[in-house]
KOLMAR-803929 format. One line per field, with one value per residue (C-alpha): x, y, z; residue number from 1; residue in three letters. Coordinates in nm, 3 decimals. Layout:
<sites>
c1 = c(X;...)
c2 = c(Y;...)
c3 = c(Z;...)
nr = c(NUM;...)
rest = c(ALA;...)
</sites>
This chain:
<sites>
c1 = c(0.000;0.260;0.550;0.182;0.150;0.527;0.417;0.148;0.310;0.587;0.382;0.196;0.531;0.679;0.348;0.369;0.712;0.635;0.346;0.578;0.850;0.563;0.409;0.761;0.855;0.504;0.599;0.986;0.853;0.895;0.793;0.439;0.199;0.070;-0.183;-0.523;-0.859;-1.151;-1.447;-1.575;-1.284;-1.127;-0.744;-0.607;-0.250;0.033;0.394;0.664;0.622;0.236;0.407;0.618;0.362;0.057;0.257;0.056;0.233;0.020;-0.055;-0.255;-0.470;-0.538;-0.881;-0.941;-1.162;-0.934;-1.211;-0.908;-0.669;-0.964;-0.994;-1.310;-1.483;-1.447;-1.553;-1.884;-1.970;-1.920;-1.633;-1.434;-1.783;-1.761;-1.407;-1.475;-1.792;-1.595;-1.371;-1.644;-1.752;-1.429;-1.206;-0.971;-1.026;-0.729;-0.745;-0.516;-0.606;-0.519;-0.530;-0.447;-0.184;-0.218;-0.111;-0.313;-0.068;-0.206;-0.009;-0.103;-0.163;-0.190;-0.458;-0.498;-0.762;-0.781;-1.118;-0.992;-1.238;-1.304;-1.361;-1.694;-1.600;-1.722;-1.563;-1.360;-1.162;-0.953;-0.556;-0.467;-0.123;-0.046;0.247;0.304;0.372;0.311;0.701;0.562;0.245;0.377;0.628;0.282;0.151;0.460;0.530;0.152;0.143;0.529;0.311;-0.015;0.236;0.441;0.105;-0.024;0.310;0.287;-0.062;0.053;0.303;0.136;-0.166;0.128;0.314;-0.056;-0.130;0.213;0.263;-0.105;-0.094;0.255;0.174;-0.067;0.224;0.443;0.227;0.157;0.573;0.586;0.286;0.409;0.792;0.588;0.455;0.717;0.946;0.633;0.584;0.880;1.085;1.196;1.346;1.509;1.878;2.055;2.170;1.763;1.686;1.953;1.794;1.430;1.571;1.704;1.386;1.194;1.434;1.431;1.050;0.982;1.193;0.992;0.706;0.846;0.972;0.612;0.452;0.670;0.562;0.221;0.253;0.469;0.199;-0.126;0.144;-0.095;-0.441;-0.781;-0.687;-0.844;-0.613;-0.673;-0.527;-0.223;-0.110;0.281;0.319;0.021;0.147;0.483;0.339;0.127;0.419;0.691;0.390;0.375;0.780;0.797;0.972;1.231;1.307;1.332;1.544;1.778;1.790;1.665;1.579;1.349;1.343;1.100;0.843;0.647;0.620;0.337;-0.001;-0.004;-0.270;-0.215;-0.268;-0.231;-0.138;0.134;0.264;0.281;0.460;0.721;0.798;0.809;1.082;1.278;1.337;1.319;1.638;1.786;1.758;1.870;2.197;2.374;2.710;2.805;2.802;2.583;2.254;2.072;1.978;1.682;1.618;1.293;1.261;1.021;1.080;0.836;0.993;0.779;0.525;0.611;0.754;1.106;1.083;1.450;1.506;1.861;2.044;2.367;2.398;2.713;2.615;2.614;2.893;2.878;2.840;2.534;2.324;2.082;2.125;1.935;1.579;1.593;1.364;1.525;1.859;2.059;2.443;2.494;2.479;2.203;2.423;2.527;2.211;1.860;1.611;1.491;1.589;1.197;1.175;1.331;1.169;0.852;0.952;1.024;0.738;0.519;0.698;0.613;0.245;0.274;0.429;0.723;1.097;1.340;1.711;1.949;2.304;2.525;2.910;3.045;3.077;2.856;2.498;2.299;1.994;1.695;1.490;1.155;0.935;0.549;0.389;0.106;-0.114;-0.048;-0.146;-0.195;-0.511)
c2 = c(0.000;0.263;0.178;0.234;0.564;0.644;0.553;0.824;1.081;1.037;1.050;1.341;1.525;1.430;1.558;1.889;1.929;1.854;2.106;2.373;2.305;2.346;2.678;2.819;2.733;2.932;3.221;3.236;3.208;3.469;3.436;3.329;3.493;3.191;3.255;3.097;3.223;3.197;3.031;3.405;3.521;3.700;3.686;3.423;3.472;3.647;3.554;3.727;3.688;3.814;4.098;4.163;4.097;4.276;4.582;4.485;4.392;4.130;4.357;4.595;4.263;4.017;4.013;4.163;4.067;3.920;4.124;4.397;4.262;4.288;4.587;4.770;4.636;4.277;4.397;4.507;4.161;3.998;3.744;3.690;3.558;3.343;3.223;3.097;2.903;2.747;2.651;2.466;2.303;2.170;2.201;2.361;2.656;2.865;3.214;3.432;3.806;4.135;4.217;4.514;4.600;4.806;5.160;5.047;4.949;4.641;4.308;3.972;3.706;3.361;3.249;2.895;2.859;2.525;2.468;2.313;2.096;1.926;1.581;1.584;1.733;2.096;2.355;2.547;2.800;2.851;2.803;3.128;3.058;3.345;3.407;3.762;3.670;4.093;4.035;3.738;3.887;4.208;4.048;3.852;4.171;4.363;4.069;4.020;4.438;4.376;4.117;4.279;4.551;4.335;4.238;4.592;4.700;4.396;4.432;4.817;4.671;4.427;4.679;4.954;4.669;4.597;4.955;5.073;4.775;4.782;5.155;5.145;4.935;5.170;5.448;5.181;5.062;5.383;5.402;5.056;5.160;5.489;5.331;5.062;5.369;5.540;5.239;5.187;5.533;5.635;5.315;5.494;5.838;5.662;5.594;5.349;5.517;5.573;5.219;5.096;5.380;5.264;4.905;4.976;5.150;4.869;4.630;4.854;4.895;4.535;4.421;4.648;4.517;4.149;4.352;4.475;4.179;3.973;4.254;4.195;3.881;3.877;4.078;3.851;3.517;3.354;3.617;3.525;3.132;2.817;2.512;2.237;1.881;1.895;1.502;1.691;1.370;1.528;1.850;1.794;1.563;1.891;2.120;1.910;1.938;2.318;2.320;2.077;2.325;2.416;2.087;1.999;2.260;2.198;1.781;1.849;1.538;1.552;1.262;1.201;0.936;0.835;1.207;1.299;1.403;1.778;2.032;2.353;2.676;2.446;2.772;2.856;2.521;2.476;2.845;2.683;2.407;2.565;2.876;2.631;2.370;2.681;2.803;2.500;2.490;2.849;2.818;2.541;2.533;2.529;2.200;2.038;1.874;1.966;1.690;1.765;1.522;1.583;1.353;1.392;1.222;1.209;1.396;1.404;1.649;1.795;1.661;1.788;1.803;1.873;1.981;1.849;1.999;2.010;2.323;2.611;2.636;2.945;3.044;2.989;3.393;3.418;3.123;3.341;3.658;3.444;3.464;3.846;4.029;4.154;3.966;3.872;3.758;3.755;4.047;3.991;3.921;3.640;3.502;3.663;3.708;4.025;3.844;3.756;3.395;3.269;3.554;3.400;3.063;3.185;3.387;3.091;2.866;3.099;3.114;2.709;2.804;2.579;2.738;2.714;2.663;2.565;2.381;2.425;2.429;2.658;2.383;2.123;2.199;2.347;2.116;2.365;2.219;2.319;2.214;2.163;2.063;1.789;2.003;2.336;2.603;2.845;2.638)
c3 = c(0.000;0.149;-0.246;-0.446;-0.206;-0.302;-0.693;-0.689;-0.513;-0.748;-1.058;-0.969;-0.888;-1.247;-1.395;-1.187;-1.310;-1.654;-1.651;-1.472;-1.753;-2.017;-1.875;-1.836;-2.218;-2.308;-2.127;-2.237;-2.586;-2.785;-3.151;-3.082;-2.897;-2.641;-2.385;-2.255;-2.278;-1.994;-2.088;-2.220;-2.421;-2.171;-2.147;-1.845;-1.921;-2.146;-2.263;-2.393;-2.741;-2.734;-2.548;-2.819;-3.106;-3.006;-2.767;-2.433;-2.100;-1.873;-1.622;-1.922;-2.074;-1.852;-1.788;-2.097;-2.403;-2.677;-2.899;-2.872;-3.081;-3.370;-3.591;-3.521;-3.845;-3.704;-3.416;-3.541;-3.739;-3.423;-3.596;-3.272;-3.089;-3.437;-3.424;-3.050;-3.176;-3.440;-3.191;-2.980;-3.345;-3.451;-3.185;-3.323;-3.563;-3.792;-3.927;-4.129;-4.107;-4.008;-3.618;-3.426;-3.197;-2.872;-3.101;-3.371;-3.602;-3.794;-3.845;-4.065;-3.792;-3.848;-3.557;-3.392;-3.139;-2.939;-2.713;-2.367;-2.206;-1.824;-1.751;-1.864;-2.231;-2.155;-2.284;-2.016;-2.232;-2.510;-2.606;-2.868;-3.039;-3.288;-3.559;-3.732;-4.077;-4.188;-4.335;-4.539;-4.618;-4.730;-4.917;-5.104;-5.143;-5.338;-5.584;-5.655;-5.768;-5.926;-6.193;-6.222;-6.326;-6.537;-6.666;-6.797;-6.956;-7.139;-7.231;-7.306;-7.529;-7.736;-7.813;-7.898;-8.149;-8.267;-8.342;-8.496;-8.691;-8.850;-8.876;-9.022;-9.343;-9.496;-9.545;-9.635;-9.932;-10.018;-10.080;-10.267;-10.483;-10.568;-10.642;-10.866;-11.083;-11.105;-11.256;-11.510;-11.601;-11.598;-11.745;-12.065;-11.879;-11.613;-11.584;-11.466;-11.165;-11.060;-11.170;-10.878;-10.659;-10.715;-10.628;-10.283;-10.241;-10.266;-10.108;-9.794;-9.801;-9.880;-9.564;-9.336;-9.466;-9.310;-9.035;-8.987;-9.039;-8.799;-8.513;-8.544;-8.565;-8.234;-8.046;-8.122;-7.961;-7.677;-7.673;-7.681;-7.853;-7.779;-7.678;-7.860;-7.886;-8.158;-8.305;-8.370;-8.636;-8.809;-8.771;-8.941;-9.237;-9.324;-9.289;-9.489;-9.745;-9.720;-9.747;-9.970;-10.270;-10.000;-9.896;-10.223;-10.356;-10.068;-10.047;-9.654;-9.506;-9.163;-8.927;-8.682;-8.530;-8.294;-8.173;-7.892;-7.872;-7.666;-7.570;-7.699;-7.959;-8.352;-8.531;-8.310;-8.255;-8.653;-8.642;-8.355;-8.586;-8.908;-8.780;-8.663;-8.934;-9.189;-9.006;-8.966;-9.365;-9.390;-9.128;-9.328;-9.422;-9.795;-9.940;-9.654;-9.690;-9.428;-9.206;-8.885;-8.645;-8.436;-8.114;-7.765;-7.422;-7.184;-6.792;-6.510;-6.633;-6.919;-7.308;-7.403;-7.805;-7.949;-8.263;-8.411;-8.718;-8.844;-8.973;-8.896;-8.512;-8.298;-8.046;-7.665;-7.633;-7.896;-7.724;-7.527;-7.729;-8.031;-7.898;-7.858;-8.131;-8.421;-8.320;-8.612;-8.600;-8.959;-9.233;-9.479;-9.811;-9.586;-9.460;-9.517;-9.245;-9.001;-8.641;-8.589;-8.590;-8.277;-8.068;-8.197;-8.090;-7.730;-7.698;-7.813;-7.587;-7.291;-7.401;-7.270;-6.962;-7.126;-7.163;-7.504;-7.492;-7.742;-7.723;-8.004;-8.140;-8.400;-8.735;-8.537;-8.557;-8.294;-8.082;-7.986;-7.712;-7.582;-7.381;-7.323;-7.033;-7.034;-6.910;-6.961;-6.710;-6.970;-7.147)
nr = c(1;2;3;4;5;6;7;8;9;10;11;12;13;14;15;16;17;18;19;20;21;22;23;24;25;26;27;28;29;30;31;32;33;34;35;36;37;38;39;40;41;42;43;44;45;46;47;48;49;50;51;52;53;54;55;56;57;58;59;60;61;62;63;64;65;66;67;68;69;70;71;72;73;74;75;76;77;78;79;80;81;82;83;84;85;86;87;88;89;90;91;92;93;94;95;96;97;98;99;100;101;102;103;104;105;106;107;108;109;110;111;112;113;114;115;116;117;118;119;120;121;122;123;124;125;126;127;128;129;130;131;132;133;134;135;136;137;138;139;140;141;142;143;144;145;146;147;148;149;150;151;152;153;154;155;156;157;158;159;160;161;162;163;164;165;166;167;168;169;170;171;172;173;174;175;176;177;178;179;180;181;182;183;184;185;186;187;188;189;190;191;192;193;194;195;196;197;198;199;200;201;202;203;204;205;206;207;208;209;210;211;212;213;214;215;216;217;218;219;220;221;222;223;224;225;226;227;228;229;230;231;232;233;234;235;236;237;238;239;240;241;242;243;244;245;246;247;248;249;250;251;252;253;254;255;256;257;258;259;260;261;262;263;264;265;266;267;268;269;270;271;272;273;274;275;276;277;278;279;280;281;282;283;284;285;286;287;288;289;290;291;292;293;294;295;296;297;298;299;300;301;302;303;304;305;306;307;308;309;310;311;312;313;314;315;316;317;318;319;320;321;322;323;324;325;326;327;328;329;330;331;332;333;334;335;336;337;338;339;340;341;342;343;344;345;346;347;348;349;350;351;352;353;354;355;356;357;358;359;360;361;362;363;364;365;366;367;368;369;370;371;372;373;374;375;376;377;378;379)
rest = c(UNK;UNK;UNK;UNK;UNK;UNK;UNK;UNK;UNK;UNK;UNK;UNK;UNK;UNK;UNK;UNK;UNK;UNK;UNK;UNK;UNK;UNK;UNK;UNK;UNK;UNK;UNK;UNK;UNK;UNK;UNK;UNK;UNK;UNK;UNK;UNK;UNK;UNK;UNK;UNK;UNK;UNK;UNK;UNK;UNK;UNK;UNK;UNK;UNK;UNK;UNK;UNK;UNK;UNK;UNK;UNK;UNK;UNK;UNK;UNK;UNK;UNK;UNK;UNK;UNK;UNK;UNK;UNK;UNK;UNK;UNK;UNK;UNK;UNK;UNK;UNK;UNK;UNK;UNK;UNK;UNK;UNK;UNK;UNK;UNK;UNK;UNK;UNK;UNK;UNK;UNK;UNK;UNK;UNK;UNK;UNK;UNK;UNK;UNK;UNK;UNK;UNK;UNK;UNK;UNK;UNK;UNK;UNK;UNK;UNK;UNK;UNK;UNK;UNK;UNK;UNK;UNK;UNK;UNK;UNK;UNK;UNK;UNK;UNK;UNK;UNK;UNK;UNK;UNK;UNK;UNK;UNK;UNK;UNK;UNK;UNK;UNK;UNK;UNK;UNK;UNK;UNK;UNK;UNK;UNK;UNK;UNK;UNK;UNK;UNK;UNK;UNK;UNK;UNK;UNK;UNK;UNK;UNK;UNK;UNK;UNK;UNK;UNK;UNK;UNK;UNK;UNK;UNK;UNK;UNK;UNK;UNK;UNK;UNK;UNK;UNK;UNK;UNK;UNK;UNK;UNK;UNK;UNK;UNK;UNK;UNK;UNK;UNK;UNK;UNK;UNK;UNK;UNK;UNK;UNK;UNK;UNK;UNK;UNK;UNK;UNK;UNK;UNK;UNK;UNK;UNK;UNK;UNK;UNK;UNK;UNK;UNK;UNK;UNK;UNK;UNK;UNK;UNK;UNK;UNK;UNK;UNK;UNK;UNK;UNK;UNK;UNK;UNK;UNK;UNK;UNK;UNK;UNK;UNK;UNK;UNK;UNK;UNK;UNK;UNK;UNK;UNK;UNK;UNK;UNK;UNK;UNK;UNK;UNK;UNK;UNK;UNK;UNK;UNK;UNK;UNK;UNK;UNK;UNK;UNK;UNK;UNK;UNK;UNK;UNK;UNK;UNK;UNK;UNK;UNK;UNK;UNK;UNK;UNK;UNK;UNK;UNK;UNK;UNK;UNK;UNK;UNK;UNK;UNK;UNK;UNK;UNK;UNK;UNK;UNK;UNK;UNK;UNK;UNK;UNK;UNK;UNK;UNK;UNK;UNK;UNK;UNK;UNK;UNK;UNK;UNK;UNK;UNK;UNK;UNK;UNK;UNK;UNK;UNK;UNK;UNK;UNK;UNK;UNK;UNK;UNK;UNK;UNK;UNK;UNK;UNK;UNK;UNK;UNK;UNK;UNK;UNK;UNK;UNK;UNK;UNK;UNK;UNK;UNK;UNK;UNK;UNK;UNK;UNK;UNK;UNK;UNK;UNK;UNK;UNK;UNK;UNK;UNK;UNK;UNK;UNK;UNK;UNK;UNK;UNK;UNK;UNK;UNK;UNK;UNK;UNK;UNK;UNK;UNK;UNK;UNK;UNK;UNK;UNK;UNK;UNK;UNK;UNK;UNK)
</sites>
C-alpha cells in the first residue's frame, strides 16, 4: 500500500514538473503569442512573445476581451464571438487576417484557437497561439502588384506593337505603290543610276514590310486562342507538305516518329515548328545537306521536343542573345532574315508556360529544345 503511495506521489510530482517546464517554455517564448482564454474570451495569461507581437504587458490585458486585438470592423460583425464558436464546433479553428496591436498598427496574424475541455467534455476556455507573418504577407503583397504591373506594360506593349505595326503598313504601301509607278511610267526616262535607286527602295520597303509583319505577328502570340489537342506527327506531315519546294530545292531530309499528342494553340505550334526547321535549312554550311532530327521524351510532367540539325552552329556567347527580337548575328548578303523567328519561338513557348534553350558548337549543328507541359497552365 505505502511503495503504491510512493508511486502516486511520485507521478503526480513528475506531472507537476512537466506542466511547470511546459508553462515556463510558453511564457519564455517569444515568436508566438501563447496565452489561454476563460471560458468568455477574456485573457487568463500572457507571454513574452504576445508581449512583443501585439505591444501589451500582462498587467494591461489580462482580464481583458481578446475582442481587442480585432480591428473595429471585425468587431462590429461579431467574428471573434464566431471564431470561438468554431472553436467549440471543430475544436480547433485557424485564421489568417489582419489584427491590431495596442497603437493600432495592424499586423497579418496567423490564428490557432484550441477549445480546452473538463472531464466531462465541456468547454472550459480557449488556447490562442499566434504568428506575425506581416514580413511574409507584405512580401505577397509587393510581388503580386510587381506582376499585375508586369502584366499591364505587357498588355501596353502588345496593343502599342498591334497599333504601330497595322498603322505602319498603310504608309508603307503607299511608298511601294508609288515606287511601282514610277518604274512603269517612268521606265523609258530613267537611268541606270535611278533604276539601282528605285531598287534599294523597294528592297528597304519590302523588308519592313516582313519587319512589320513579324511585329504583329509577335503581339497577337498567346491572346484570346483556344487550346486544342495537336497530333505533332500530323502537324509535321502537313508542314513538310507546305515546305515541300524548299526541302526539295535543298535535299533536306526531316526525321521524326512516334512524336506525342499535346494540348495547346495548332497555329502557333505549326509556327514553332516551321521557324525552326526553316532556319535550320537556312543556317547550313556550304556544301551540306541539311539533315533535322525531331525527337520527344516524356519527364515528369512535361515533353522535351529537341530539334537536331547540323547546320554552322552558334557560339557559346550568342546562345541566349538568339531569342531576342530583331537579333541577327549575320549580315544579310550572308544570310537573309529580319531576327523575328526565334523571338517567336520563345514567346510561343512561354504562351505554354514551357521554356526554349538551345546547345550548339560553331561547325557542329545546334539542338533547340523546348518544352510543353502535359497540361499546360496556360489552357
Amino acid at each position: 500500500m505505502i511503495t503504491k503511495l510512493n508511486s502516486a506521489i511520485t507521478k503526480n510530482t513528475t506531472t507537476q514538473n512537466h506542466q511547470s517546464l511546459l508553462l515556463k517554455m510558453m511564457e519564455e517564448t517569444d515568436g508566438y503569442a501563447i496565452f489561454l482564454l476563460d471560458k468568455a474570451g477574456n485573457i487568463a495569461t500572457w507571454n513574452k512573445g504576445a508581449e512583443k507581437i501585439k505591444g501589451y504587458k500582462a498587467e494591461e490585458i489580462i482580464g481583458r476581451h481578446f475582442s481587442v486585438f480585432y480591428p473595429e470592423e471585425e468587431r462590429r460583425k461579431e467574428v471573434p464571438a464566431a471564431i470561438l464558436s468554431e472553436a467549440d464546433r471543430k475544436g480547433t479553428t485557424f485564421h489568417e487576417s489582419w489584427r491590431q496591436r495596442k497603437d493600432g498598427t495592424l499586423f497579418w496574424g496567423s490564428i490557432t484557437i484550441t477549445a480546452l475541455h473538463d472531464e466531462n467534455n465541456n468547454v472550459t476556455g480557449y488556447a490562442k497561439v499566434t504568428r506575425d507573418l506581416t514580413e511574409k504577407m507584405m512580401a505577397e503583397i509587393t510581388i503580386k502588384k510587381h506582376l499585375l504591373e508586369v502584366e499591364r506594360k505587357n498588355k501596353e506593349l502588345e496593343q502599342f506593337a498591334y497599333i504601330a505595326s497595322h498603322d505602319l503598313q498603310e504608309p508603307l504601301l503607299t511608298i511601294t505603290n508609288f515606287v511601282e509607278l514610277m518604274q512603269l511610267e517612268y521606265a523609258e526616262t530613267l537611268d541606270e543610276n535611278s533604276q539601282i535607286y528605285f531598287e534599294f527602295i523597294n528592297q528597304a520597303a519590302n523588308r519592313m514590310k516582313y519587319l512589320i509583319t513579324g511585329l504583329l505577328d509577335y503581339s497577337r502570340i498567346g491572346i484570346d486562342k483556344a487550346a486544342e489537342t495537336i497530333d505533332c506527327n500530323l502537324l509535321l506531315t502537313e508542314l513538310q507538305q507546305d515546305l515541300s519546294s524548299l526541302i526539295k530545292a535543298t535535299g533536306t531530309t526531316i526525321v521524326y516518329d512516334n512524336l506525342p499528342i499535346i494540348v495547346g494553340y495548332p497555329l502557333e505550334i505549326r509556327q514553332l515548328f516551321q521557324n525552326l526547321i526553316t532556319n535550320a535549312i537556312k543556317f547550313r554550311g556550304q556544301g551540306t545537306t541539311p539533315l533535322i532530327t525531331i525527337e520527344a521524351v516524356l519527364l515528369d510532367k512535361f515533353w522535351r521536343f529537341a530539334v537536331k540539325d547540323n547546320g554552322i552552329g552558334i557560339e557559346a556567347k550568342f546562345v541566349k542573345k538568339i531569342f531576342r527580337l530583331f537579333k541577327r548575328l549575320h549580315t544579310r548578303d550572308v544570310y537573309e532574315g529580319n531576327g523575328i523567328g526565334l523571338a517567336h519561338c520563345k514567346k510561343i513557348i512561354e504562351s505554354h508556360c514551357g521554356e526554349i534553350y538551345v546547345k550548339s558548337q560553331p561547325g557542329s549543328g545546334s539542338t533547340f529544345y523546348f518544352t510543353i507541359p502535359i497540361k499546360s497552365k496556360s489552357v
